[in-house]
C-alpha positions in Angstrom: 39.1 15.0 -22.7 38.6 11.5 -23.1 42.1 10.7 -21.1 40.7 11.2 -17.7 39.5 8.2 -16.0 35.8 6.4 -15.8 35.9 7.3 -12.0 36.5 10.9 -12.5 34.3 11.6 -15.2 31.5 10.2 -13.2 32.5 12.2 -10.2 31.9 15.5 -13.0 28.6 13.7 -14.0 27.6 13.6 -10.5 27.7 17.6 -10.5 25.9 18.2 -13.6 21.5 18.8 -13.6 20.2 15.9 -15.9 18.6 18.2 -18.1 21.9 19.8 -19.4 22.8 16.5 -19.7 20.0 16.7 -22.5 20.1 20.4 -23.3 23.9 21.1 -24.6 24.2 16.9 -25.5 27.1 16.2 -22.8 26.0 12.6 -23.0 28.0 12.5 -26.5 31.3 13.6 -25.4 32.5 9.9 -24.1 31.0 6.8 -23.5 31.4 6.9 -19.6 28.7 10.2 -19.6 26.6 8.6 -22.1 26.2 5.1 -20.2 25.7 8.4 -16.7 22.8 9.7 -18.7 20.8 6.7 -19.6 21.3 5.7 -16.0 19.9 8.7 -14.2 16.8 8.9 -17.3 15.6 5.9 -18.1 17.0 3.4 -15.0 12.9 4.2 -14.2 10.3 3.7 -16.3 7.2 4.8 -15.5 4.1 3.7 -18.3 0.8 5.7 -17.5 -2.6 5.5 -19.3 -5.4 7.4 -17.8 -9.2 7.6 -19.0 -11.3 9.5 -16.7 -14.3 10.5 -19.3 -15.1 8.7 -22.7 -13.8 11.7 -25.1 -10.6 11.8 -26.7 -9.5 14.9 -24.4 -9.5 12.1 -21.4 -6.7 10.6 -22.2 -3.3 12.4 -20.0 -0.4 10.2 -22.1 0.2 7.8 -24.2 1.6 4.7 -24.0 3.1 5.2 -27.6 5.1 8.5 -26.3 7.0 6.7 -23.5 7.8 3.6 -25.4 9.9 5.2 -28.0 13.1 5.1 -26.5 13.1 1.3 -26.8 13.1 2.0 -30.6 16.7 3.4 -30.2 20.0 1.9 -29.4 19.7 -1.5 -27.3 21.8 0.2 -24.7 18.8 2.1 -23.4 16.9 -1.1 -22.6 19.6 -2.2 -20.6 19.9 0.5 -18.1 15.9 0.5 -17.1 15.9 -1.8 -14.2 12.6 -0.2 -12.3 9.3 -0.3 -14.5 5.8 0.9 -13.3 3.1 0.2 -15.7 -0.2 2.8 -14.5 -4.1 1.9 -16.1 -6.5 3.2 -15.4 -10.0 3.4 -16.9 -12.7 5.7 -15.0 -13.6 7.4 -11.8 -14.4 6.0 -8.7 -17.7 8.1 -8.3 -20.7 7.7 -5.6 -23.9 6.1 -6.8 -25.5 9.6 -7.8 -22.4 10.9 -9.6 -22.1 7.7 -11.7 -25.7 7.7 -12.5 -25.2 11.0 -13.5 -21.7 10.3 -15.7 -23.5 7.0 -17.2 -26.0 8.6 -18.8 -23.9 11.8 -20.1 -21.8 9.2 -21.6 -24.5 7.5 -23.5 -25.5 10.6 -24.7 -22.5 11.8 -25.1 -20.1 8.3 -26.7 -19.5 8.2 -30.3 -16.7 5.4 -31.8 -15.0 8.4 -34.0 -15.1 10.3 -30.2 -13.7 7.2 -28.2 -9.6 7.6 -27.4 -8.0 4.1 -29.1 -4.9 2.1 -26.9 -2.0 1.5 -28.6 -2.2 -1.9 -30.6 -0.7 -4.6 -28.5 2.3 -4.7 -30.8 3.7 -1.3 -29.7 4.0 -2.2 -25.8 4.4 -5.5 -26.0 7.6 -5.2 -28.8 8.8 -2.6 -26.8 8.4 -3.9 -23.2 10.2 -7.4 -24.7 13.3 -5.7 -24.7 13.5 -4.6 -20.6 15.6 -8.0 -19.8 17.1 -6.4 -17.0 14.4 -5.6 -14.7 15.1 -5.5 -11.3 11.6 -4.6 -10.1 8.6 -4.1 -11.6 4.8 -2.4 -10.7 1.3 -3.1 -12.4 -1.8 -1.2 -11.4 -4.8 -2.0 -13.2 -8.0 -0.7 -12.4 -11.4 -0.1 -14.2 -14.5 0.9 -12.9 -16.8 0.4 -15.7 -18.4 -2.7 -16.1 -16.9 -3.3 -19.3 -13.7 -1.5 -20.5 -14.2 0.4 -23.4 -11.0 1.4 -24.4 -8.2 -0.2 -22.7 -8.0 -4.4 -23.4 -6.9 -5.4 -19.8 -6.9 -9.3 -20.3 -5.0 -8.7 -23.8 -2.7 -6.2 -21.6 -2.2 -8.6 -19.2 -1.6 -12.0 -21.4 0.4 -10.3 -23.8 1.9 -6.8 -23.5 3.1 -7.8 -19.6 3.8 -11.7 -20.1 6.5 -10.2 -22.7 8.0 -7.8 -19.7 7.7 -11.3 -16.8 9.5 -13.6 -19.7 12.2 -10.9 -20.8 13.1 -10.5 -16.9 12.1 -13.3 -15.0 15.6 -14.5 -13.4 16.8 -10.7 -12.7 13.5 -9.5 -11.1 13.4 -9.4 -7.6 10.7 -7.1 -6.9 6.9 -7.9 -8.2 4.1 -6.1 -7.4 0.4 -6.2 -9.5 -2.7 -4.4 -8.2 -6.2 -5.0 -10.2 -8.9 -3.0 -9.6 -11.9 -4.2 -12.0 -15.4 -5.5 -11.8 -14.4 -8.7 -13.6 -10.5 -9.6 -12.6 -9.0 -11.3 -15.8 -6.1 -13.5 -16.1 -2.7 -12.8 -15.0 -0.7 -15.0 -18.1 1.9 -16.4 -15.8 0.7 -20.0 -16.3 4.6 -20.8 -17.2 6.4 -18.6 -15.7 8.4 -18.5 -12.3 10.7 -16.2 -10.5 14.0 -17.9 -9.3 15.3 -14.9 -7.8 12.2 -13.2 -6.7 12.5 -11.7 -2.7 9.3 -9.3 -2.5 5.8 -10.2 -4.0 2.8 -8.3 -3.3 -0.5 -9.0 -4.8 -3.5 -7.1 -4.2 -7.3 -7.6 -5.5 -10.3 -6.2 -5.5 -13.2 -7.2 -8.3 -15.1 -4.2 -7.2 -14.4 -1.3 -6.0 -17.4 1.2 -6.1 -19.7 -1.6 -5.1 -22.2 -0.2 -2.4 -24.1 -1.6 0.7 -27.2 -3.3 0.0 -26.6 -3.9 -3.6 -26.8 -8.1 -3.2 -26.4 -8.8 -7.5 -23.2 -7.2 -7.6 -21.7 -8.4 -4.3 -22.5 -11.7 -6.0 -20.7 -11.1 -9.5 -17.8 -9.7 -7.7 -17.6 -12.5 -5.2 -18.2 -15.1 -8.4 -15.5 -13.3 -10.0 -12.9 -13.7 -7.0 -13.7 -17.4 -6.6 -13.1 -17.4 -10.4 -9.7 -15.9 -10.2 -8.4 -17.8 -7.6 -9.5 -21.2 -9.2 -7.8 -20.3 -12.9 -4.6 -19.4 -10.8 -4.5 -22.3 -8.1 -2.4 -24.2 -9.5 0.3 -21.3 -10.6 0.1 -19.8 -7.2 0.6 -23.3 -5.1 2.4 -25.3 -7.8 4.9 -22.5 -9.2 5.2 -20.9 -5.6 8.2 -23.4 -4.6 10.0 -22.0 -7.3 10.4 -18.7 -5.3 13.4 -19.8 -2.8 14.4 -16.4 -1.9 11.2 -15.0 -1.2 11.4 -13.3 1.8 8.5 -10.4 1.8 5.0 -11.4 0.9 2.1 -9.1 1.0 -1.1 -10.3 0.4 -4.4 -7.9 -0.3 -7.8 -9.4 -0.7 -11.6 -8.1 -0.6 -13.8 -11.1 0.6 -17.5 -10.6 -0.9 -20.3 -13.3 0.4 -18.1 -16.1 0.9 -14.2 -16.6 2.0 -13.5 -20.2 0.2 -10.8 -19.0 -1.5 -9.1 -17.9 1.7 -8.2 -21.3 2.0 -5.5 -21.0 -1.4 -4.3 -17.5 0.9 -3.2 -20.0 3.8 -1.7 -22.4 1.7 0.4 -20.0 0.1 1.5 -18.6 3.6 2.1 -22.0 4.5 4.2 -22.7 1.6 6.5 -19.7 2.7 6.0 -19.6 6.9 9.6 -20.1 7.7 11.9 -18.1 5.0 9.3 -14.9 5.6 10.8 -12.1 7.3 8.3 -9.3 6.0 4.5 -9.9 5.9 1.6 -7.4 4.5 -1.8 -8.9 5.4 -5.3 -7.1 4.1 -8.2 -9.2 4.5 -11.0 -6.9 4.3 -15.1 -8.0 3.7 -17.7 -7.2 2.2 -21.5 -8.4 3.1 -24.2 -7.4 2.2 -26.6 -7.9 5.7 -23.6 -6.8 7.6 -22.7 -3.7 5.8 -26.6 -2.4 5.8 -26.4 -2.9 9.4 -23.2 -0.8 9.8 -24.5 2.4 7.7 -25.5 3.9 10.3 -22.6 3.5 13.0 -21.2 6.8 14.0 -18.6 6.7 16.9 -18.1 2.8 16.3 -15.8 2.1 13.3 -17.5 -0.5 11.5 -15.4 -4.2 12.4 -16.8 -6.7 10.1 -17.4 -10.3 10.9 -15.4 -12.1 8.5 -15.6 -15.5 10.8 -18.9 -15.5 9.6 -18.7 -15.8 6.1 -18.3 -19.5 4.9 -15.5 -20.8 4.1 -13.3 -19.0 6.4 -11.5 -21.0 8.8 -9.5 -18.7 11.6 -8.1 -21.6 13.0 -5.9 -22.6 9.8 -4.4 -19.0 9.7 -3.5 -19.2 13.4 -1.9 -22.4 13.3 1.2 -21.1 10.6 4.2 -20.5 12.4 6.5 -17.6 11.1 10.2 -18.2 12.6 11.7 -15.5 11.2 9.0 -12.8 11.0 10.6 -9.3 11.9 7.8 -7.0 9.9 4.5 -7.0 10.0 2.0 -4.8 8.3 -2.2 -6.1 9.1 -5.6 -4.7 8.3 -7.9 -7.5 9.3 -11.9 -7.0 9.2 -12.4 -8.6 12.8 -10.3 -7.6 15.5 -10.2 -10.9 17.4 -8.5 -12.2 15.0 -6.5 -9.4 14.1 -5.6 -9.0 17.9 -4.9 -13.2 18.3 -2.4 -12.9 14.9 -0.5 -9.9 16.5 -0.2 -11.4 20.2 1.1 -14.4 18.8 3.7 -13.3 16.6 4.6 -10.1 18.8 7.4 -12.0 20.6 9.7 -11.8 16.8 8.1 -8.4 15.5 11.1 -5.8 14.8 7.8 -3.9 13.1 4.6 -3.1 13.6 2.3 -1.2 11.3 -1.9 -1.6 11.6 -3.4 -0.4 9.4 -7.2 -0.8 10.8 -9.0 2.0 12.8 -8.9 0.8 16.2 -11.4 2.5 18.9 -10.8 3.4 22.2 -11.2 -0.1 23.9 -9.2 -2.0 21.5 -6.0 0.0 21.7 -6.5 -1.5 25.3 -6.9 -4.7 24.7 -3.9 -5.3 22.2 -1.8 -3.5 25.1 -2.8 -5.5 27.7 -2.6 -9.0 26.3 0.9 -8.0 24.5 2.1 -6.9 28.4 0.6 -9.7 30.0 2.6 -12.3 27.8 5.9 -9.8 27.9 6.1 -10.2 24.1 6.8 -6.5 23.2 10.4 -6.2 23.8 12.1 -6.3 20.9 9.3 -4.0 18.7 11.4 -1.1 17.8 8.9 0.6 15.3 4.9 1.0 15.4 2.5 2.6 13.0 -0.8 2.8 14.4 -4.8 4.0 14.1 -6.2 5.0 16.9 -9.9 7.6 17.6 -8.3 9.0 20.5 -4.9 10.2 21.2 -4.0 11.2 24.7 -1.9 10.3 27.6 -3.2 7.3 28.8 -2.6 5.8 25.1 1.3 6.7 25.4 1.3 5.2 28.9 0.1 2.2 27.8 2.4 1.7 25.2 5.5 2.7 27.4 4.5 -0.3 29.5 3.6 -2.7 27.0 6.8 -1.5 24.4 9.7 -0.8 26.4 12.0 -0.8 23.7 10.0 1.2 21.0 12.0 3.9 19.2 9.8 5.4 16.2 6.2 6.3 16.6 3.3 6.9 14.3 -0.2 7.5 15.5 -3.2 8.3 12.7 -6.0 9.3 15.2 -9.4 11.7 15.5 -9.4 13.4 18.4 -8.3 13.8 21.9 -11.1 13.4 23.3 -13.8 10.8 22.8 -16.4 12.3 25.2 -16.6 15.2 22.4 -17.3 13.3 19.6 -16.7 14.2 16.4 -13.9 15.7 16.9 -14.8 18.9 18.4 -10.8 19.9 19.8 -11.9 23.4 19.6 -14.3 22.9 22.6 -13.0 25.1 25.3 -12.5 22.2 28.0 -10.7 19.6 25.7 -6.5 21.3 25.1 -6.6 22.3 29.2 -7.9 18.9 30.2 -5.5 17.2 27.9 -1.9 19.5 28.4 -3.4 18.4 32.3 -3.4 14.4 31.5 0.3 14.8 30.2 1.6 16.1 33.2 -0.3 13.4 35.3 -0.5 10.6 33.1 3.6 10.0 32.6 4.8 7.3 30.4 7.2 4.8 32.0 10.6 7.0 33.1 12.7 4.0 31.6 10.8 4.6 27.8 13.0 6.0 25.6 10.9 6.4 22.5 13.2 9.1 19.7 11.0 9.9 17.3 7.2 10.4 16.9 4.7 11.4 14.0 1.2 12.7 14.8 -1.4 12.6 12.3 -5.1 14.1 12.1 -7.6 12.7 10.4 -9.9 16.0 10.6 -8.8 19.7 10.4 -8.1 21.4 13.1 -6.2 25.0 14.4 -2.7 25.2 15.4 -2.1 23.8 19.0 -1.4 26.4 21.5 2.5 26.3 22.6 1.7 25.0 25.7 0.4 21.8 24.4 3.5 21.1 22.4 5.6 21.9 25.8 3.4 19.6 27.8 3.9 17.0 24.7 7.8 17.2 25.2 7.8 17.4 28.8 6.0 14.3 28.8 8.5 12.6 26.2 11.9 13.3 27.5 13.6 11.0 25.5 12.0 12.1 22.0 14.6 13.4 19.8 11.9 14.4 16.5 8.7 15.2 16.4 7.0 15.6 12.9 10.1 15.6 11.9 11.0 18.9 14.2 14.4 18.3 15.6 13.2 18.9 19.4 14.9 22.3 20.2 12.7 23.9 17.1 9.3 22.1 17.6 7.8 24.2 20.8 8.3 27.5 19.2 8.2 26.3 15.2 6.7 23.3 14.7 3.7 21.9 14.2 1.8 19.6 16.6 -0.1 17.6 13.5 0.2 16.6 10.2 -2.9 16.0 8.3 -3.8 13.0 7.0 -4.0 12.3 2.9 
């Protein structure tokens, strides 16, 4: 059996479900379906620890139970190249429910009750072995003041500083997410990444905080600034060190002040001209401003994140990105989210916003991209919208010529029956109308569009979804309808998640 050749047998492999693999033990016949095996089970490891209650029952799997493997033959660790390492430590509640959960816990807690982590020898002995990561995930959050079971600093300096120094010339993918009230410290004070292309760091210090509630906007923003100074020096001294860094998202929640904004620029600085992929989240949160936007109703709520100190619009404008083909934004302040885009528009390949945009500012965008003639070469767009109707896709037929793929995240599709009532008995008529008098360019050849609702609504009538394609003569798939099934089989929407 072991005569054929390496090829062949992988060809077999390739036919077999991986759980006979592990049922009826093929993996032992030969070396060349054992090295198959490990490949397809373990080439991703995914590490989860979830506590959503303080009991013992809380707790979905151990870390313990997914770090065995490494006990075994060194082999294993040599096939996982894709690790994902999940904690997470309480709900995200509103202000009544965790009033309510805070004080059945204290009611409720007991040490001999409490689910215990793994001691920091387990993962981080375990983890020490992965040497041939290829890309690696990290998602901390914790929405207690004070974690009570897991030990996210000690996590952080010592379980994942093992993983970053086992792999740290084979990784090319990093990404590390912290959701906690008091961010800790990353223990990456010595480390760099030679061959790292695609960094993404997001953080938020707190993520239940609520309008009005000035003490904790101030801890979290004294956290942030806290943060940022401890790891200035790692992110603009070690930075050169990342020569093939080519994809850089950045993810930030600004608090009372913006002064560490100015480390963000400098970092974007650093890599302006070898960046052909950019993520860019700079959200706020203020404490005046927010009370004032409780009440908005129609209005998305666009913070002014000019006016908190210590940001400086100008600085991010002035960074020139030469190669820039992607481009994913979510800006609190559409003038400057609008001035970033315009400018850059002429390279963009790529366009996804992620920010709710009313029915003026899809306008505006539009028009300054048309006037400048800087759409031509965006192929695909991903956008958020209140309204979709036909005056939105005309717009963008003009302003996009080229465009191919589509996404559109919107509310309704009509604004004047706002929120969101589609099921009044004038708004379908007077929209399957606008599509056959509001026509897109003739020249647009868009292929493929998605349409997403963010409320529930009934299936669209037929003729809606003919009036849709009649408009769209180019479009080749729709919701991922091939365009001969969607009229009679497909639906109009998806909904959003």
């Amino acid at each position: 059996m072991t005569s054929l050749p390496p090829e062949l047998w992988r060809r077999i492999a390739c036919l077999i479900p991986i759980e006979d693999f592990r049922l009826f033990r093929l993996y032992a016949l030969n070396k060349t379906l054992l090295w198959f095996y490990l490949e397809e089970r373990y080439s991703r490891l995914c590490l989860r620890y979830l506590i959503s209650a303080p009991s013992a029952n809380s707790r979905n799997i151990k870390v313990e139970s997914n770090l065995h493997f490494l006990k075994g033959p060194s082999m294993i660790s040599q096939v996982t190249k894709d690790l994902e390492l999940f904690l997470h430590e309480g709900l995200y509640q509103d202000p009544a429910s965790r009033l309510t959960s805070w004080m059945r816990s204290i009611l409720t807690w007991s040490e001999s009750a409490s689910p215990t982590f793994p001691s920091l020898s387990t993962p981080s002995g375990g983890l020490s072995q992965l040497n041939r990561l290829s890309s690696m995930k990290c998602t901390l959050s914790c929405y207690r003041r004070v974690s009570r079971v897991i030990p996210i600093s000690s996590v952080l300096i010592t379980a994942l500083s093992s993983v970053w120094r086992a792999s740290w010339t084979s990784l090319t993918s990093l990404t590390i997410v912290i959701r906690t009230r008091q961010v800790p410290n990353l223990g990456l004070a010595e480390i760099v990444f030679p061959n790292l292309r695609e960094l993404s760091l997001s953080l938020s210090c707190d993520p239940s905080i609520t309008p009005g509630d000035a003490k904790r906007f101030n801890e979290a923003n004294r956290s942030l600034e806290k943060f940022f100074m401890a790891h200035k020096s790692i992110l603009l001294i070690n930075v050169p060190h990342l020569p093939h860094l080519d994809n850089l998202t950045l993810h930030f929640d600004f608090y009372c002040d913006a002064k560490v904004a100015a480390i963000i620029v400098e970092l974007l600085k650093i890599h302006s001209c070898q960046l052909t992929s950019l993520g860019l989240y700079l959200t706020m949160f203020h404490v005046e401003a927010n009370s004032r936007w409780i009440d908005s109703s129609m209005e998305h709520c666009d913070g002014c994140l000019s006016e908190l100190p210590g940001w400086n619009t100008a600085d991010l404008m002035a960074i020139e990105f030469p190669n820039l083909a992607h481009l994913s934004l979510n800006i609190t302040e559409f003038t400057i989210a609008r001035a970033f885009m315009s400018k850059h528009m002429q390279k963009l390949r790529e366009l996804n916003i992620q920010r709710y945009m009313n029915n003026t500012k899809p306008v505006l965008l539009l028009d300054d991209i048309r006037a400048a003639g800087s759409g031509g070469q965006l192929e695909k767009l991903d956008l958020r919208v209140d309204t979709f109707n036909a005056q939105l896709m005309q717009n963008l037929s003009r302003s996009l010529p080229n465009l191919r793929i589509l996404s559109v995240e919107f509310y309704t599709l009509d604004p004047s029956v706002w929120p969101c009532r589609d099921d009044d008995p004038v708004v379908l008529p007077n929209a399957i109308a606008q599509l056959g008098i509001t026509l897109p360019d003739s020249t647009w050849a868009l292929e493929q569009l998605s349409l997403r609702r963010s409320t529930m609504l009934d299936q669209t009538p037929r003729e809606f979804r003919v009036a849709l394609l009649a408009a769209l003569p180019s479009l080749k798939v729709i919701n991922k309808w091939r365009r001969e099934d969607f009229i009679d089989a497909g639906c109009c929407w998806q909904e959003c998640h």
